[in-house]
N, CA, C and O atoms as a CHARMM CRD file, in Angstrom:
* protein
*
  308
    1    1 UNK  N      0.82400  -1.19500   0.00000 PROA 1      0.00000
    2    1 UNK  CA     0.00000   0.00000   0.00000 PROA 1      0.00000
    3    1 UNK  C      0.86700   1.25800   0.00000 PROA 1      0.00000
    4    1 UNK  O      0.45200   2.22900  -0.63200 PROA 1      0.00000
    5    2 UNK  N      2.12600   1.34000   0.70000 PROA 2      0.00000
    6    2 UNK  CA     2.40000   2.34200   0.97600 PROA 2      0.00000
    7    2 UNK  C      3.40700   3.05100  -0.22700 PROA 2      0.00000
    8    2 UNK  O      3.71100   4.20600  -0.52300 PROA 2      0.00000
    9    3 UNK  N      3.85400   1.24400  -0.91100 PROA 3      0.00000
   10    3 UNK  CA     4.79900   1.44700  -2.00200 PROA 3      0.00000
   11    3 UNK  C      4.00000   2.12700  -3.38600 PROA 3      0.00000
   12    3 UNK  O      4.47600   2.85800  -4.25500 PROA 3      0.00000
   13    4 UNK  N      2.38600   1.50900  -3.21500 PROA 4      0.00000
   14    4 UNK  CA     1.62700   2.64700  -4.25900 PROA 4      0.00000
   15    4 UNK  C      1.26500   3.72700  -4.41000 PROA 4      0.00000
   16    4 UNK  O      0.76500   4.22400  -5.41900 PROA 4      0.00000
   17    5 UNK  N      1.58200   4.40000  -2.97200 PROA 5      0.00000
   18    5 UNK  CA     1.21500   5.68700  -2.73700 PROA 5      0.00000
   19    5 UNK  C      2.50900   6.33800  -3.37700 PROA 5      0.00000
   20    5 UNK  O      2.59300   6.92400  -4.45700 PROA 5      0.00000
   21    6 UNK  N      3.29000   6.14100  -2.63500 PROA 6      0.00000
   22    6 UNK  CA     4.98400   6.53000  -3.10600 PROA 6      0.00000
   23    6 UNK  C      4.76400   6.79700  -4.69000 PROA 6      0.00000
   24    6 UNK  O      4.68200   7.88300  -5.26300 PROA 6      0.00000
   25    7 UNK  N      4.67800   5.21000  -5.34800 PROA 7      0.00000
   26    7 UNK  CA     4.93800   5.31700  -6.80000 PROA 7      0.00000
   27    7 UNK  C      3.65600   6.67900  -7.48200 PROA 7      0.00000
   28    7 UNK  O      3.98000   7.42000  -8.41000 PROA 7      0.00000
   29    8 UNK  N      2.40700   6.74900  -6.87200 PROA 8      0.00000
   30    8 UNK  CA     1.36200   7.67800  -7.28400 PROA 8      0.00000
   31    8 UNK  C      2.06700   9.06800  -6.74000 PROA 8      0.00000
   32    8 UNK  O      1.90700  10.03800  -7.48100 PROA 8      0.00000
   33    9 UNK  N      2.77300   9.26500  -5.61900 PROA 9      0.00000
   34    9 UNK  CA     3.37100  10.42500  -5.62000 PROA 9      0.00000
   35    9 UNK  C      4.70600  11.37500  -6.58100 PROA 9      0.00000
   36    9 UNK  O      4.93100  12.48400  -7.06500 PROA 9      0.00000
   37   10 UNK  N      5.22500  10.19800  -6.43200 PROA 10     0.00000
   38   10 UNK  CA     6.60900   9.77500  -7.79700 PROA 10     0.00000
   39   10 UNK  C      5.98400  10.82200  -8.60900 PROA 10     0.00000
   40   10 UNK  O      6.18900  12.03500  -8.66100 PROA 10     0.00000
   41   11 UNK  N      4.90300   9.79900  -9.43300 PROA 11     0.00000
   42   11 UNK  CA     4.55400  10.23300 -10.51900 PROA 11     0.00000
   43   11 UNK  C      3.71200  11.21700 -11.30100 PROA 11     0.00000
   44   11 UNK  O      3.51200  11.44500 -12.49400 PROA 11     0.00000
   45   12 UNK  N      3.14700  11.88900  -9.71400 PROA 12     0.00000
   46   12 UNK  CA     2.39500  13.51600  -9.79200 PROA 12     0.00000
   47   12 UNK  C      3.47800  14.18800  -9.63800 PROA 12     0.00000
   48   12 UNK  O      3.19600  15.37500  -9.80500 PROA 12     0.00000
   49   13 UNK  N      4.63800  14.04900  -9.39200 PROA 13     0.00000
   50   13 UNK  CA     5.65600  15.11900  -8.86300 PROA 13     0.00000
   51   13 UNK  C      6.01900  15.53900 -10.19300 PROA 13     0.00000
   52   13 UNK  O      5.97300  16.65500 -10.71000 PROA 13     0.00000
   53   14 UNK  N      6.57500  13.86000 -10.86900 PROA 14     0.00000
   54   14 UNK  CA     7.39100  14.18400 -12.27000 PROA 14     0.00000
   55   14 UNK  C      6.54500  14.83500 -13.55900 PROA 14     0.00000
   56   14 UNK  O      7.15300  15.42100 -14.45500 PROA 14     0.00000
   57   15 UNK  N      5.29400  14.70200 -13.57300 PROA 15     0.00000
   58   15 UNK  CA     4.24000  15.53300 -14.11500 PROA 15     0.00000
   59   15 UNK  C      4.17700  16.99100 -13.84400 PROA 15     0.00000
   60   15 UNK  O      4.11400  17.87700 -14.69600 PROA 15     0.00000
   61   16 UNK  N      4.20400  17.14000 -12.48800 PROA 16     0.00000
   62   16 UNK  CA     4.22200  18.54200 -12.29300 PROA 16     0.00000
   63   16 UNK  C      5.30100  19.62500 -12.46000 PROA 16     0.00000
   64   16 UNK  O      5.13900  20.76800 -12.88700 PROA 16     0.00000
   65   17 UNK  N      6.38700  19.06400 -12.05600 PROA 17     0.00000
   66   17 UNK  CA     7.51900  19.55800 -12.48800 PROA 17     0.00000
   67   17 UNK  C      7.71500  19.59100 -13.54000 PROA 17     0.00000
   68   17 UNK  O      8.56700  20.37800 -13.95200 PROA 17     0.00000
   69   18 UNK  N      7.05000  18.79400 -14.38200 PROA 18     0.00000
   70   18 UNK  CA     7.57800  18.79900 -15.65500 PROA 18     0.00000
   71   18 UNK  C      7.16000  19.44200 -16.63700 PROA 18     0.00000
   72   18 UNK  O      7.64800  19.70900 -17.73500 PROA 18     0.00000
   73   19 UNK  N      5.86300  19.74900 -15.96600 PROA 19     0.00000
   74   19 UNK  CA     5.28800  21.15100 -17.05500 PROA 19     0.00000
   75   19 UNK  C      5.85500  22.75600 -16.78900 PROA 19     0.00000
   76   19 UNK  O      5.34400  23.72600 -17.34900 PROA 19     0.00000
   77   20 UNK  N      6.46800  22.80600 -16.27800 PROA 20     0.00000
   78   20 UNK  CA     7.55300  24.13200 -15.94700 PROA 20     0.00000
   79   20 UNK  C      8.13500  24.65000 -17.50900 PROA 20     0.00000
   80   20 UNK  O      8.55900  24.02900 -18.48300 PROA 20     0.00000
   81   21 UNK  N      7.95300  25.89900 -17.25600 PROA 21     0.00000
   82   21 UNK  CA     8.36300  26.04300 -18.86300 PROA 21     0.00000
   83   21 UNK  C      9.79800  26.46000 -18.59300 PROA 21     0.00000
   84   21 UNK  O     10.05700  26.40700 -17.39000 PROA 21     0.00000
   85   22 UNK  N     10.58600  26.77100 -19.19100 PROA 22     0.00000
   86   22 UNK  CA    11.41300  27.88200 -18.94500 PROA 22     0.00000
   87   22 UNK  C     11.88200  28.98200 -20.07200 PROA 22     0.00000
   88   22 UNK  O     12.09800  28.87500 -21.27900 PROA 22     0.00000
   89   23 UNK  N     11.94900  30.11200 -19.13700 PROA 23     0.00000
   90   23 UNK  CA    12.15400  31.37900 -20.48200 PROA 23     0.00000
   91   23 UNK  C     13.80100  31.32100 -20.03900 PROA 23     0.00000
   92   23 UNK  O     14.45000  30.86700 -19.09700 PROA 23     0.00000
   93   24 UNK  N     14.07300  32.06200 -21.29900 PROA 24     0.00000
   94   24 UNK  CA    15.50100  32.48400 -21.86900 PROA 24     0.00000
   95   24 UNK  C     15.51500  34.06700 -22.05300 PROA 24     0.00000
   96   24 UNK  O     14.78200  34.58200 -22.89800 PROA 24     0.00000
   97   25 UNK  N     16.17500  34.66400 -21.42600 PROA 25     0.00000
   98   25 UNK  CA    16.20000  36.24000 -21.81800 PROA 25     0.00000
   99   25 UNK  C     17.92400  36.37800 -22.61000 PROA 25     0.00000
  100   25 UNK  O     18.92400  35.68900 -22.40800 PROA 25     0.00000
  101   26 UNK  N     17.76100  37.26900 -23.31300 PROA 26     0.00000
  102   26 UNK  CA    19.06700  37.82500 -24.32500 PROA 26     0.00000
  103   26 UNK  C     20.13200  38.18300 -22.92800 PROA 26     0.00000
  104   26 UNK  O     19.74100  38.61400 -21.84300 PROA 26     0.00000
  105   27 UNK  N     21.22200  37.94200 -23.22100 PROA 27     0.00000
  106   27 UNK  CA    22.45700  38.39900 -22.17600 PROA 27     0.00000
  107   27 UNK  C     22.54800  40.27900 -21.61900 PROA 27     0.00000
  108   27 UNK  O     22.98400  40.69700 -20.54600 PROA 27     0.00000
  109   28 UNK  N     21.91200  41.17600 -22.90600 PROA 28     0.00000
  110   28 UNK  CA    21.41800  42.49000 -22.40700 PROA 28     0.00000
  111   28 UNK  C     20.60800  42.58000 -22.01000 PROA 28     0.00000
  112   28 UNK  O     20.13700  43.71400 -22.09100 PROA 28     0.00000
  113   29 UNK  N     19.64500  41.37800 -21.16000 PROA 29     0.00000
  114   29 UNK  CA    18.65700  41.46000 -20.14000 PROA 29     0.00000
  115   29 UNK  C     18.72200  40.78400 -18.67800 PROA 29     0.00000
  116   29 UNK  O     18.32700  39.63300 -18.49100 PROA 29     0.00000
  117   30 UNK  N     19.15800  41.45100 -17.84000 PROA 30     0.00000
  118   30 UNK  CA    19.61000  41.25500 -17.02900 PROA 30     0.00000
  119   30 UNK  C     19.19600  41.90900 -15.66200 PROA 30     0.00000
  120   30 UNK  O     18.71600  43.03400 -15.52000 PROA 30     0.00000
  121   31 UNK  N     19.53700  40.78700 -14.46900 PROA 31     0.00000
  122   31 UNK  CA    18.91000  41.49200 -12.81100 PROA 31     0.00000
  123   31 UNK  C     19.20800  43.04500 -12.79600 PROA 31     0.00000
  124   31 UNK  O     20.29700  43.26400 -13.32800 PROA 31     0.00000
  125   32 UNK  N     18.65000  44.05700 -12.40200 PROA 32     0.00000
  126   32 UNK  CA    19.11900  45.18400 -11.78400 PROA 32     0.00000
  127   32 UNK  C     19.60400  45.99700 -12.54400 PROA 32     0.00000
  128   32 UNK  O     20.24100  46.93900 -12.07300 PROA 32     0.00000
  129   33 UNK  N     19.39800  45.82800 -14.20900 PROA 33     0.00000
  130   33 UNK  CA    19.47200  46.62600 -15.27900 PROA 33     0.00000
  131   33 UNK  C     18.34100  47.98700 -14.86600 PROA 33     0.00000
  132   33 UNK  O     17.41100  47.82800 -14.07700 PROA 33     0.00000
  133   34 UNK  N     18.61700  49.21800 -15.51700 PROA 34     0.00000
  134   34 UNK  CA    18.42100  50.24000 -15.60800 PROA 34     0.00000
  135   34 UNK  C     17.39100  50.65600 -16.80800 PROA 34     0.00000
  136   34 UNK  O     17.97700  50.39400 -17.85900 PROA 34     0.00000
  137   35 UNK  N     16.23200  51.14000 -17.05600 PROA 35     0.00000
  138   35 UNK  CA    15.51400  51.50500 -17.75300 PROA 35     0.00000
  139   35 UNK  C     15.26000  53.21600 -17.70200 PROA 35     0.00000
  140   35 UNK  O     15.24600  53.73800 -16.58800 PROA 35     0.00000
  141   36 UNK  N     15.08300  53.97300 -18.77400 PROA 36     0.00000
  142   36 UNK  CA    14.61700  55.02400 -18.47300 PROA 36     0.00000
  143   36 UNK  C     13.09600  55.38800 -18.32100 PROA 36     0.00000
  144   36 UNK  O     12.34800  54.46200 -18.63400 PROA 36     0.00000
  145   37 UNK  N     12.54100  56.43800 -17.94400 PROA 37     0.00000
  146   37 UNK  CA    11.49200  55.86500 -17.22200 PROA 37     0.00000
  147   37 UNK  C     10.47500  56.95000 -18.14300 PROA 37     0.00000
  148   37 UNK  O     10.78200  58.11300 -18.40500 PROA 37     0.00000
  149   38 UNK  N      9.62700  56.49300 -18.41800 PROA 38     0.00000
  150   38 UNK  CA     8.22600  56.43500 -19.02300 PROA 38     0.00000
  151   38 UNK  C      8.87000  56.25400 -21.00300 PROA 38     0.00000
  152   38 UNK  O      8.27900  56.88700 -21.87700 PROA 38     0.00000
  153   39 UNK  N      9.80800  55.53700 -21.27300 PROA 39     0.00000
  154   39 UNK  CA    10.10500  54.98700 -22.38900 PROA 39     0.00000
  155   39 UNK  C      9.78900  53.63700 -22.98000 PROA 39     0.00000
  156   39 UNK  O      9.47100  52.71300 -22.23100 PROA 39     0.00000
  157   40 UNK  N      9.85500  53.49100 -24.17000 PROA 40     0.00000
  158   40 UNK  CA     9.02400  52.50500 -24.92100 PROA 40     0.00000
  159   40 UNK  C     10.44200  51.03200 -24.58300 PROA 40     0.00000
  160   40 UNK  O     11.44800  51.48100 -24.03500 PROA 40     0.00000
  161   41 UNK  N     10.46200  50.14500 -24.75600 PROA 41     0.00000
  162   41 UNK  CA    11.46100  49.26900 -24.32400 PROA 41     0.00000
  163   41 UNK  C     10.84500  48.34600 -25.05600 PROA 41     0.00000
  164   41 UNK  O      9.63900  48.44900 -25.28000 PROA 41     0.00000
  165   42 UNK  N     11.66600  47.19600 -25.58800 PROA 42     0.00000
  166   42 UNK  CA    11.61900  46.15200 -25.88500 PROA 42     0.00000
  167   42 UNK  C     11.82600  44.86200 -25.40900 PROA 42     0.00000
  168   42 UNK  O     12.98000  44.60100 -25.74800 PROA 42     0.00000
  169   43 UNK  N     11.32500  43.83100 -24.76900 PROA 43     0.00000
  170   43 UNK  CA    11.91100  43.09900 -23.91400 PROA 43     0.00000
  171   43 UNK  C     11.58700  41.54900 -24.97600 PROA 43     0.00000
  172   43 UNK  O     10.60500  41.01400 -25.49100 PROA 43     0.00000
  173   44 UNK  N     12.68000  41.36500 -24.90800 PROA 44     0.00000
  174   44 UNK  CA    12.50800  39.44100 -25.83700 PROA 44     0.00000
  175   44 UNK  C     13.11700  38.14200 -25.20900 PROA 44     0.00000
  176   44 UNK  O     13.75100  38.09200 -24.15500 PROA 44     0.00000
  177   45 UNK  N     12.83400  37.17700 -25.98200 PROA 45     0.00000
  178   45 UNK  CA    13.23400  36.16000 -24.81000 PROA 45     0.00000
  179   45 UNK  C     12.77600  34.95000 -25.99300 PROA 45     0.00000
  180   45 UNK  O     12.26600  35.20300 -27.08400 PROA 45     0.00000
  181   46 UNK  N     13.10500  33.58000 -25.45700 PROA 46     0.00000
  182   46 UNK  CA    12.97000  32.35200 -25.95900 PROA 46     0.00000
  183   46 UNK  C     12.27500  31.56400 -25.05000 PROA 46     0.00000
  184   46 UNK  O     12.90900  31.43600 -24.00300 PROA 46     0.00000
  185   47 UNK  N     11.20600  30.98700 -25.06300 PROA 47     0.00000
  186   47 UNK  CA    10.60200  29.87600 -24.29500 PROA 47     0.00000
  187   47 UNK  C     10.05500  29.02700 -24.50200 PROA 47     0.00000
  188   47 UNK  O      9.32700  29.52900 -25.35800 PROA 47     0.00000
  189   48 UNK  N      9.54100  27.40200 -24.40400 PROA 48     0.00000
  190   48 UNK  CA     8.90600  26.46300 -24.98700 PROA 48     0.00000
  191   48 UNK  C      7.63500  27.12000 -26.07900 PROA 48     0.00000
  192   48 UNK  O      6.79500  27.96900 -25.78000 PROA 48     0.00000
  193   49 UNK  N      7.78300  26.54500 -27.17500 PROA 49     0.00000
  194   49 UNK  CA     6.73000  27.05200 -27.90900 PROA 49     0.00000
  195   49 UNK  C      5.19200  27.18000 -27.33600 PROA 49     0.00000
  196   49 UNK  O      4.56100  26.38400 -26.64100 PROA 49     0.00000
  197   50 UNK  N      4.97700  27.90200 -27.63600 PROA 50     0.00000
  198   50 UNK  CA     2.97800  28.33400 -27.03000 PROA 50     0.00000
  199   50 UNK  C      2.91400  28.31900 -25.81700 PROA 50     0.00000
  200   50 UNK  O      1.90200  27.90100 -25.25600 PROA 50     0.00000
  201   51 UNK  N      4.04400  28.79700 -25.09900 PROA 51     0.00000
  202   51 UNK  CA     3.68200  29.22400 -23.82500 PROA 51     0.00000
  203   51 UNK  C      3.33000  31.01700 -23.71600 PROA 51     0.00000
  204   51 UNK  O      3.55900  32.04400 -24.35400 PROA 51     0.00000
  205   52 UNK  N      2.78800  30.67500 -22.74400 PROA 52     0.00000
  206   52 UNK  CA     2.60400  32.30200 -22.25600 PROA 52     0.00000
  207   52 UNK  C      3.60100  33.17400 -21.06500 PROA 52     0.00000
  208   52 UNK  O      3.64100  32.73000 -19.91800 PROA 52     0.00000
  209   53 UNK  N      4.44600  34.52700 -21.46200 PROA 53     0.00000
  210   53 UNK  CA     4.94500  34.47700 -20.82200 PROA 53     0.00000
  211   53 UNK  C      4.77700  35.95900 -20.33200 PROA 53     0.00000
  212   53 UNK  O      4.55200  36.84100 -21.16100 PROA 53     0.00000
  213   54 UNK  N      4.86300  36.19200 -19.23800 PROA 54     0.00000
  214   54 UNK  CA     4.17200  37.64000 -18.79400 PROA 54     0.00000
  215   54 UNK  C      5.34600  38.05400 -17.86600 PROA 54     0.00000
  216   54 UNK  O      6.12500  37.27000 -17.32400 PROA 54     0.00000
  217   55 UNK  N      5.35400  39.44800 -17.76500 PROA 55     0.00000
  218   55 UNK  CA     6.33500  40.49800 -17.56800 PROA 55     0.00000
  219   55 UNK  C      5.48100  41.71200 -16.86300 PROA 55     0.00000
  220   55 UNK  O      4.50600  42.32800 -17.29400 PROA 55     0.00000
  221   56 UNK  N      6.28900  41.84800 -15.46600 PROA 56     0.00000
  222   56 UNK  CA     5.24600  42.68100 -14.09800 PROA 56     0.00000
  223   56 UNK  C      6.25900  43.70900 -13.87600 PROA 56     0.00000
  224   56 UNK  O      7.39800  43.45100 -13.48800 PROA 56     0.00000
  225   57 UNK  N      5.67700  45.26100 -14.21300 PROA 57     0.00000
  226   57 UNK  CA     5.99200  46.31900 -13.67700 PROA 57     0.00000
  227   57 UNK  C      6.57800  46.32500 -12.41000 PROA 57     0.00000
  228   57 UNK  O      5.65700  46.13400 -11.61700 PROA 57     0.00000
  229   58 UNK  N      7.60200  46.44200 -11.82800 PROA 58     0.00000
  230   58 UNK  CA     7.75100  46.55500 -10.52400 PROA 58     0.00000
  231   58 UNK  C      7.28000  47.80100  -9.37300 PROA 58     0.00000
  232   58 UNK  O      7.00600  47.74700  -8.17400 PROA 58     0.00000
  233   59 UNK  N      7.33100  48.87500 -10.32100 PROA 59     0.00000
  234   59 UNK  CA     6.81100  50.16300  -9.94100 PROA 59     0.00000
  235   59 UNK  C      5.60800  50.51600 -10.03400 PROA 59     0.00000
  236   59 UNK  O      5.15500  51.47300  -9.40700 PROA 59     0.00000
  237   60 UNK  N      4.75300  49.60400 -11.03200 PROA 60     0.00000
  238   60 UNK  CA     3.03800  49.91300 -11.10900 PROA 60     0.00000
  239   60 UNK  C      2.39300  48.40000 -10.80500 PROA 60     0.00000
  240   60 UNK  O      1.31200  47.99700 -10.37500 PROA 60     0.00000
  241   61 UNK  N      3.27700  47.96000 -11.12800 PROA 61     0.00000
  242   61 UNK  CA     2.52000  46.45800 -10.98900 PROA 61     0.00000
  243   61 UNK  C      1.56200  45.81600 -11.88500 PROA 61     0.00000
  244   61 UNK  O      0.84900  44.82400 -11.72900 PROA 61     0.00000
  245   62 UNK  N      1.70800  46.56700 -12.79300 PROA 62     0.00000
  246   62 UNK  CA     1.11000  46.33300 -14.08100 PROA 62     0.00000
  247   62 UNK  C      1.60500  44.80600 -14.73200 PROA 62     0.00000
  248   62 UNK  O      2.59900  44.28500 -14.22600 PROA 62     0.00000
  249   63 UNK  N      0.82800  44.03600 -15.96400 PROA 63     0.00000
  250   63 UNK  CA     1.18600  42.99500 -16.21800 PROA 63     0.00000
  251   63 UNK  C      1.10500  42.73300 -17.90600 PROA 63     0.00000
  252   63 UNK  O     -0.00600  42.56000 -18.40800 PROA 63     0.00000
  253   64 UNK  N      2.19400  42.71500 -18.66100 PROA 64     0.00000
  254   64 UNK  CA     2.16000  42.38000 -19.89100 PROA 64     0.00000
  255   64 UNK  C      2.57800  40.78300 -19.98000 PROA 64     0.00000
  256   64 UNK  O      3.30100  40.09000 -19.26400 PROA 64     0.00000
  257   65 UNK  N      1.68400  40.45500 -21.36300 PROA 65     0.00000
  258   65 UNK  CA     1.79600  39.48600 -21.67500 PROA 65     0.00000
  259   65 UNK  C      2.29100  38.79600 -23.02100 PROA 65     0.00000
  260   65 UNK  O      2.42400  39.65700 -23.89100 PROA 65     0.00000
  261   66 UNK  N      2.47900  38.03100 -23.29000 PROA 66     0.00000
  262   66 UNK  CA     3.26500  37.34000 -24.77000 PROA 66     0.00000
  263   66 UNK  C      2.75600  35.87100 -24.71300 PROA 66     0.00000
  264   66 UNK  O      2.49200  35.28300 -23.66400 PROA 66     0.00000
  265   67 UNK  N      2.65300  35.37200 -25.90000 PROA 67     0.00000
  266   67 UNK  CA     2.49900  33.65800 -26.44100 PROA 67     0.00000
  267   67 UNK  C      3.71400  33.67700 -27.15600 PROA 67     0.00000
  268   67 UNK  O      4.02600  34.51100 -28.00600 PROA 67     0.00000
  269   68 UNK  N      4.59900  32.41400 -26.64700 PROA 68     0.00000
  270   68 UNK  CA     5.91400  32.20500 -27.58200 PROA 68     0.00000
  271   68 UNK  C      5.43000  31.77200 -28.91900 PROA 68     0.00000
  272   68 UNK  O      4.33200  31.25400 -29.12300 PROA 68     0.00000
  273   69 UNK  N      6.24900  32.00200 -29.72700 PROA 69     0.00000
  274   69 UNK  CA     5.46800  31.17000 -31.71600 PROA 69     0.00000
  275   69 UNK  C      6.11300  29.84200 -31.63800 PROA 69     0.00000
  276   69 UNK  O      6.52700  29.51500 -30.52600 PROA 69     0.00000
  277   70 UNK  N      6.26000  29.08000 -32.54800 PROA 70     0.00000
  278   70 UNK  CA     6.23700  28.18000 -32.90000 PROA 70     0.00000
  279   70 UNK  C      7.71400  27.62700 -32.76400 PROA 70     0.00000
  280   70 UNK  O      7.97600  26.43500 -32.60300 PROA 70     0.00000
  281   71 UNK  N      8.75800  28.77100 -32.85900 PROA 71     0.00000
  282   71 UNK  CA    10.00500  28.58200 -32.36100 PROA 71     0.00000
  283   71 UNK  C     10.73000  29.26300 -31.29200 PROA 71     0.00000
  284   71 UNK  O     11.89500  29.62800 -31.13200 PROA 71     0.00000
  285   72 UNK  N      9.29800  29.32800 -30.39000 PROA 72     0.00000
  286   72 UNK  CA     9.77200  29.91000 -28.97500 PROA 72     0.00000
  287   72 UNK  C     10.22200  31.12000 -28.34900 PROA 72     0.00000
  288   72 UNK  O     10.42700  31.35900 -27.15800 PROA 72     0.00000
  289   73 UNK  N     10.37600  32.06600 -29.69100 PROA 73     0.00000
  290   73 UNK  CA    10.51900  33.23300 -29.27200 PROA 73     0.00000
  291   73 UNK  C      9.43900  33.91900 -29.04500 PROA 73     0.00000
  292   73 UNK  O      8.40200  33.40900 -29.46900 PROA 73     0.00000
  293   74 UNK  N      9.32700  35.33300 -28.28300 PROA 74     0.00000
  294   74 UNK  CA     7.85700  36.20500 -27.82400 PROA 74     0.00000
  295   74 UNK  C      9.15500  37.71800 -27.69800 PROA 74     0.00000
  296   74 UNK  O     10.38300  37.79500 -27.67400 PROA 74     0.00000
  297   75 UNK  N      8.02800  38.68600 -27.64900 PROA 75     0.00000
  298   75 UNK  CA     8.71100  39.74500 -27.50300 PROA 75     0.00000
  299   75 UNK  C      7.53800  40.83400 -26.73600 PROA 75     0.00000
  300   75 UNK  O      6.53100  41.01100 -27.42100 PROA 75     0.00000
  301   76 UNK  N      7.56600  41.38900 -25.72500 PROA 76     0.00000
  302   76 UNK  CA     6.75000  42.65900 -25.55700 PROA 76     0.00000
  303   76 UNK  C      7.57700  44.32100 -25.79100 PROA 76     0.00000
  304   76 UNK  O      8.77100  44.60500 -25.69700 PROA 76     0.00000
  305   77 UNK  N      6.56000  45.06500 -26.07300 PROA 77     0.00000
  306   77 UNK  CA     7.01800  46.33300 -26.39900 PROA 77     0.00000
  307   77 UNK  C      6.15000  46.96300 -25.43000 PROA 77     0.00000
  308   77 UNK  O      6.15700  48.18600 -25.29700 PROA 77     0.00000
């Protein structure tokens, strides 16, 4: 009994984890970079295809969003 629970836990874990996407940002995007402020910016990145990947104002808290294409790239402006 206890070895089926285990194996049913196992195997929700490796499911869950495993849908984790991960994004890729360009090397000029980076922690604690500098923006000027009320300017248009471009932000891009690479991530599993057709994911969604969203990007939060730190100062308004605002929330943009992107769908990667077909070869994983997305871009917000």
């Amino acid at each position: 009994m206890i070895r089926r629970i285990f194996c049913a836990l196992a195997l929700f874990m490796a499911v869950v984890f495993g849908l984790e996407g991960k994004v890729r940002l360009p090397a000029i995007i980076s922690d604690n970079m500098v923006l000027q402020q009320k300017s248009d910016v471009k932000i891009w990145g690479w991530a599993d295809a057709g994911a969604e990947v969203s990007v939060t104002e730190s100062w308004s808290g605002k929330v943009y969003s992107a769908n990667a294409d077909e070869q994983g790239r997305w871009s917000l402006y």
